[in-house]
N, C-alpha and C positions, 0 to 999 in steps of 0.2 A: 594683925588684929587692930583696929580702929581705934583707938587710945588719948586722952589729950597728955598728951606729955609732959607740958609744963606752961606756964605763965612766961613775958620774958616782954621786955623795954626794947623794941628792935629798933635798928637804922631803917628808914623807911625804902634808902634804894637797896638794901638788902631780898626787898620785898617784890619776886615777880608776878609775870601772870601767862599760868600754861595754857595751850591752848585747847584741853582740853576742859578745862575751868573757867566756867566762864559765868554770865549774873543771868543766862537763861533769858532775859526780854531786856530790850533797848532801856538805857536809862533813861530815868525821869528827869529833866535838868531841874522841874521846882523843886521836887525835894531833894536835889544835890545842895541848890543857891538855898533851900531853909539849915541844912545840914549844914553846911559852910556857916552861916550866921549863929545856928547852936554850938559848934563844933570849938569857935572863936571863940566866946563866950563865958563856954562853959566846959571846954574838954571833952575828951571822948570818951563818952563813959563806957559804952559797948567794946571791948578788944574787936582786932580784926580777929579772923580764924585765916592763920597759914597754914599749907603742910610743908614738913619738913622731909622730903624726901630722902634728899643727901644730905649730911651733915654740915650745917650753917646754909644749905639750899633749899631758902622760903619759898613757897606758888602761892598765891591768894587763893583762899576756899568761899570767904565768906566777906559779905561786908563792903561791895565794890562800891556803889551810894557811898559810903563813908570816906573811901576810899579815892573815889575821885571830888568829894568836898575837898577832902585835905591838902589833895595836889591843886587845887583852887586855891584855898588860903596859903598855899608854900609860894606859888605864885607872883601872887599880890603881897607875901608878906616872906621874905627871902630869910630861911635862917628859923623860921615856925615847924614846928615838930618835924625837926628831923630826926626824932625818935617817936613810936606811937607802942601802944599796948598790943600785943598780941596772946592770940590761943595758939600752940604750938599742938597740932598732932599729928598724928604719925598713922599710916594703915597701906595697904595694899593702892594699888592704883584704883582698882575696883572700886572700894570701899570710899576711897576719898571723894570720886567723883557722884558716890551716892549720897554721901555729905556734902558736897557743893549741892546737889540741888533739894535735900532736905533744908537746908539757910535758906535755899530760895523756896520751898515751898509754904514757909511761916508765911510769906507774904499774903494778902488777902486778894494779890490780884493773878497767882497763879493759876493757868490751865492746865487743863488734861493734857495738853500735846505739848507741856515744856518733861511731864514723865517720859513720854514715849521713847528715846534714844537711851537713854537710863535705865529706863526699866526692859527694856528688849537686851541693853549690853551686860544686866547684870544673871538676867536668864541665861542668854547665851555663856555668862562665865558660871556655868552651872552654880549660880544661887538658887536656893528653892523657893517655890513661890510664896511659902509661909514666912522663909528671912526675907524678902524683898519688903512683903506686905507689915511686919511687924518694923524693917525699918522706916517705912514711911509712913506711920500707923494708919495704913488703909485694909481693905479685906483681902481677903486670898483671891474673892471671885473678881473684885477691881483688878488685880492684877492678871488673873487669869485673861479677861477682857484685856487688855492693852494686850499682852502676851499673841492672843488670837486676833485680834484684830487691828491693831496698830501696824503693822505690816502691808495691810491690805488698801489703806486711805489712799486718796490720792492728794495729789499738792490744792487740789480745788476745797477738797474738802478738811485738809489741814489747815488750812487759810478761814475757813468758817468755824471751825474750830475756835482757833486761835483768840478769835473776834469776837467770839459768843453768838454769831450770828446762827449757829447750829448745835444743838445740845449735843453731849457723849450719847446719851438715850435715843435720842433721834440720830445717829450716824451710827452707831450698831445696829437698828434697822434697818435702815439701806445696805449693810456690809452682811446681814444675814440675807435677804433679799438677791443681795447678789452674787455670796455663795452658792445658794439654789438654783442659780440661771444657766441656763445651758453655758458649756462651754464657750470663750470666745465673748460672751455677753455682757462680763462682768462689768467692764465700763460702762458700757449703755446705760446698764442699767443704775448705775452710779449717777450718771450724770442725767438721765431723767428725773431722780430724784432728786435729786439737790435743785433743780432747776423746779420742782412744786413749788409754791409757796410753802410758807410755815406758816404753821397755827399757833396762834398767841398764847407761846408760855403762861400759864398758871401758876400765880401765886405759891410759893411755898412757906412754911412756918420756919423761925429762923434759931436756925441752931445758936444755943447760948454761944459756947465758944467761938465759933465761927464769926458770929454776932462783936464779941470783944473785939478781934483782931480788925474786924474791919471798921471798928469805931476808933480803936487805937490808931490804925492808919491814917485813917480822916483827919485827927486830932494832930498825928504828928506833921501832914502836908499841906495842912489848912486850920492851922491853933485857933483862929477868932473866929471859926465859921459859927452860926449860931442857925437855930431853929424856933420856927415860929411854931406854937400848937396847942393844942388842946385838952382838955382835960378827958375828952372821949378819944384824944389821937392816945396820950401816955398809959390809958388802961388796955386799949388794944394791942399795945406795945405789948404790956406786960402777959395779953392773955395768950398773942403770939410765942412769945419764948417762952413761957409755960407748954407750950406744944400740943392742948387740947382740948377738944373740943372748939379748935381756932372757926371762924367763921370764914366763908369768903370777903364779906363788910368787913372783918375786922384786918386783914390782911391785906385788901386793898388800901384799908385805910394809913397802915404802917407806908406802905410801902410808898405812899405820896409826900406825908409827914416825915419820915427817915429815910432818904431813899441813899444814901451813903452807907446804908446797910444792908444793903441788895446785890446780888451782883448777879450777870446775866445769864448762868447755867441754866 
């Protein structure tokens, strides 16, 4: 069972990295080099999250960003924390690597396709689709969707994915599409449509929390960035995350004014 176990001051070469644990998207080196300069300064205040498989046998779960700052500052600075704070927990192999990518999916620049491996392995270890969905607090029917159709992408259309060049919305279309196609068709008709143009996403109203995380990001990779705007941009703000009665004008207007608050689903 999934568990933190304990609190604990570890040596930091005690600390590996399995390979089935991993930070899900290529690191960011700014906010490594900003981490490194807060991290200096000020300590880590986040523990990393290990698991402890074997006894005294750490893997990294969580925290890689932080984690290759500080082998930056060990670097440059020979003899700097060679002890760091850790989350010590303990859970099945299953379990852990569902926690590895629930740390990564706080992030605000998570896709649909860093789930897909995750959530097909955790199906497959006969999780039911209500415990997948409750641990990643999404629906049953999101997961059902990955379930049925994450298997079916291809690498073109994983890659659009990835990029946000293709919404999940618009690629369960085409994968129903080509469910219904004669046998033998399925590709064709795959890659006729991806090969459409798309049609210009539509404005959404922006979910509060959703909203924090991705202003918290902003804040922590880019602290001095500042916005210019108006007193008709910050009410639109406000009647956006209210969530109603939003207008198109008022949506488009956010999203010129604040666009660190958007992301491209």
């Amino acid at each position: 069972m999934l568990a933190t176990k304990r609190y604990e001051y570890l040596p930091i070469e005690q600390i590996e990295f399995h390979h089935t644990l991993t930070n899900h998207r290529d690191l960011d080196r700014a906010k490594v080099a900003h981490l490194e300069k807060d991290i200096l300064s000020n300590g880590l205040f986040e523990p990393l999250v290990v698991w402890e498989r074997n006894s005294r046998e750490y893997y990294l779960v969580g925290g890689f960003h932080r984690m290759e700052a500080i082998q930056g500052i060990r670097r440059a600075n020979p003899g700097y924390f060679d002890r760091v704070d850790v989350r010590v927990v303990t859970g099945d192999p299953d379990e852990i690597k569902a926690l590895n990518l629930k740390l990564n999916s706080d992030r605000v620049d998570t896709r649909i396709t860093d789930y897909f491996q995750t959530v097909i392995y955790l199906n497959n270890a006969n999780w039911s689709k209500e415990r997948i969905a409750e641990f990643f607090d999404k629906s049953v029917s999101w997961i059902e969707d990955i379930v049925r159709f994450a298997p079916l992408t291809t690498e073109a259309m994983r890659d659009k994915l990835a990029s946000g060049e293709l919404s999940w919305n618009r690629a369960r279309e085409i994968l129903r599409k080509a469910l219904n196609a004669p046998p033998g068709n399925e590709k064709q008709i795959i890659e006729q449509e991806l090969a459409r143009p798309a049609a210009p996403a539509a404005a959404k109203p922006l979910p509060f929390q959703a909203t924090l995380k991705r202003l918290s990001a902003s804040i922590e990779t880019a602290p001095k960035q500042t916005f210019k705007v108006t007193g008709q941009d910050l009410y639109a703000l406000l009647v956006t995350l209210r969530g109603k009665n939003v207008s198109p004008e008022d949506l488009e207007r956010v999203r010129k004014a604040f666009p660190v608050l958007w992301d491209r689903d």
